[in-house]
Each structure stands twice: as C-alpha cells, then as structure tokens.
N, C-alpha and C positions, 0 to 999 in steps of 0.2 A: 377228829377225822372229818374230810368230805369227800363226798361223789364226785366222780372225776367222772364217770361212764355209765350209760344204763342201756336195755335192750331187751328186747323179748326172746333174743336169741343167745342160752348159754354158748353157744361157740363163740359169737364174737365178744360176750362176757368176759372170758375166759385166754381167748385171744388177747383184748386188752389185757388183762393182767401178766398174761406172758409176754406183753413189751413191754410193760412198765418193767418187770423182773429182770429182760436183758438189757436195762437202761440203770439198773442200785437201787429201783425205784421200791419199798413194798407197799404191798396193797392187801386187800383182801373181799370176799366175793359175798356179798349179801345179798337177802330175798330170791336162795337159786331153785326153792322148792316150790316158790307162791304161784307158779303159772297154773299148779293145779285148782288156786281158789276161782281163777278168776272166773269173770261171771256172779259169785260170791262176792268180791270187792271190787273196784274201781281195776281195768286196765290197765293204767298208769299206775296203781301200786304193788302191781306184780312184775313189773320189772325186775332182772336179774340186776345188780347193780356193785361196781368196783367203786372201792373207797379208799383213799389213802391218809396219811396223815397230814395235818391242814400246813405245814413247811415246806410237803414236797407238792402240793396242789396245782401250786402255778405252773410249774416243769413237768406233771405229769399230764396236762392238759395241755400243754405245746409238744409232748410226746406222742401223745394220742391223737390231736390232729394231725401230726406229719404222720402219722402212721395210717391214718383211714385218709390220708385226702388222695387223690388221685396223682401219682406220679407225671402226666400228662406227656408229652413227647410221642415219638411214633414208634408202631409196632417196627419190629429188629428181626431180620433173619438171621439164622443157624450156619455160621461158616462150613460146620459139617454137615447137616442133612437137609439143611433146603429150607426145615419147617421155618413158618411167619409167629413170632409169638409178642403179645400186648407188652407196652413199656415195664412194664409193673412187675415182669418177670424175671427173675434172674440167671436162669436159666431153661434150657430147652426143654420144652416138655416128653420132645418124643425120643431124645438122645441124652438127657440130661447135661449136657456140656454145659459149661458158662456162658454167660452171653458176653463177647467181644466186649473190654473196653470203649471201642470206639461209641456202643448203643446201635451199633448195624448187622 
C-alpha cells in the first residue's frame, strides 16, 4: 500500500477517496481519528490520510491531481437565469441547469 493523499480535513480525505472510487480505483482512509491527539504528537502525524495499493499508486496520483488542480478558464453564464458561476462548476448554482457545452 502507499499514500497517495493526506489532509487535516476529513472532507477533502474522503472526497479523494470518492474519486479514486469513480475512477476502479480502491483506497482506504487511515489515521481519521488522530486529529484528536494532536498537540499530543507531531501535526504532521495526524493527518487523515488515503492509501492505495502500490500498482494503482501512479494513476491514483494523476487522478488526484486532475481532480484538486484548478480547472482554470473563465467564469460561464447561465443561459437560463442570468447567474455568473466559476469554471469548475458544472452546473448553475441557483437554477441547477448544466452549464452549456460551449463553457458560456
């Protein structure tokens, strides 16, 4: 097994591991109770931390950064209701629609 991801925040823990899971990938979620030591151990070793097995390692870590890195491009209006919402989003926040093909 190796660490592919680590965090002080079980959400984005956890997050990764639910994209590795919609990519074949598994994983599994260690050290998710140690945030209560810390102070008691080193900060760095309370990280919540995803681990997978050392075959799928390489592919889970070009998984993981396409997934946290910033989609970049420009924010895209709402054909239906007007609203402006960031690249990264797939849909409208305030209408839920999809966001256009186009990215506008």
């Amino acid at each position: 097994m190796k660490r592919v991801y680590s965090s002080f925040s079980l959400i984005a823990v956890h997050h990764a591991k639910n994209v590795l899971q919609a990519e074949g990938i598994d994983s599994i979620v260690k050290n998710e109770i140690l945030s209560s030591a810390m102070g008691e151990l080193p900060p760095a070793e309370c990280q919540a931390e995803v681990w997978v097995p050392e075959p799928d390692a390489q592919r889970a870590e070009i998984v993981l950064k396409e997934a946290f890195t910033s989609k970049g491009g420009a924010a895209w209006t709402c054909g239906s209701c007007g609203e402006t919402s960031e690249p990264q989003f797939t849909q409208c926040w305030c209408c839920l629609r999809p966001r256009p093909s186009s990215g506008r």
